[in-house]
N, C-alpha and C positions, 0 to 999 in steps of 0.2 A: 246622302252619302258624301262622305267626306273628298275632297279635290287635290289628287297628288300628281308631279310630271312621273311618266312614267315613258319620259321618251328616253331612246338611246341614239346615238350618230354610230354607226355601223360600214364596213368597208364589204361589198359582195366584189363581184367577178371585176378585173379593171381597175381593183383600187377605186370602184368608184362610191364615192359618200352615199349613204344614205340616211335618212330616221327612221328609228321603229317604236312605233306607239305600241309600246306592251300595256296588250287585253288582260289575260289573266297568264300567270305561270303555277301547271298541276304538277303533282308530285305524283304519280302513281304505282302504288304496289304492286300492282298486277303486272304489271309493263317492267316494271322496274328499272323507272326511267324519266325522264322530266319532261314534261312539253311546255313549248310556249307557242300562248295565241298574243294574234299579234296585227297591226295592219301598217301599212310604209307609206313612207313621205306623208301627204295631206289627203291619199284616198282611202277613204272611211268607210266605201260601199265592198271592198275589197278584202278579204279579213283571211288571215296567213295561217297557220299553223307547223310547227318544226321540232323535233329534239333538240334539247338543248343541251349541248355539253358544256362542263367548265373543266379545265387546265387548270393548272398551277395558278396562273393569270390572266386568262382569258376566258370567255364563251364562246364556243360556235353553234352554228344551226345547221342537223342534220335533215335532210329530207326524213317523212314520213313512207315508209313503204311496207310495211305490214298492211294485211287488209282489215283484222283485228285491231290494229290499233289507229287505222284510222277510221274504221267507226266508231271506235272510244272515242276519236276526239272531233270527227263529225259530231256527234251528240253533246261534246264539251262546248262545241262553238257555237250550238242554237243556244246551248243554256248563257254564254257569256252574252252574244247579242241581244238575248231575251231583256237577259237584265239591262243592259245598256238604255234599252227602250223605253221602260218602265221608269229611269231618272228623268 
């Protein structure tokens, strides 16, 4: 597989800096709505998942609180770490 950064530097609560190593970003119909997997700073064992929204010019990340769609995307984040594994 091919090797791209797919890091972002990101501001949460405090203005305080963070990276987010984006896993995969799903587009999904059903939801109708975008999630991003995801895991921050250098912990790798730790694997995030959020709505994503964009603005005019930004993104934000909404918590996940449906419980439908986060067993969608429970089942999204074995299948992205699956894969992670297998490289």
């Amino acid at each position: 597989m091919e090797e791209f950064n797919n890091k972002l530097e990101v501001y949460i609560d405090n203005n305080v800096k963070a990276t987010v190593n984006v896993l995969d970003i799903i587009e999904s119909k059903v939801y109708g709505k975008t999630f991003i997997i995801y895991t921050v700073n250098n912990d790798n064992e730790t694997v995030f998942a959020s709505i994503l929204n964009e603005s005019e010019n930004s993104y934000t990340f909404e918590e996940i609180k449906n419980k439908d769609e986060i067993d969608y995307i429970n089942s999204e984040i074995d299948r992205v770490v699956s894969e992670l594994e297998v490289e």
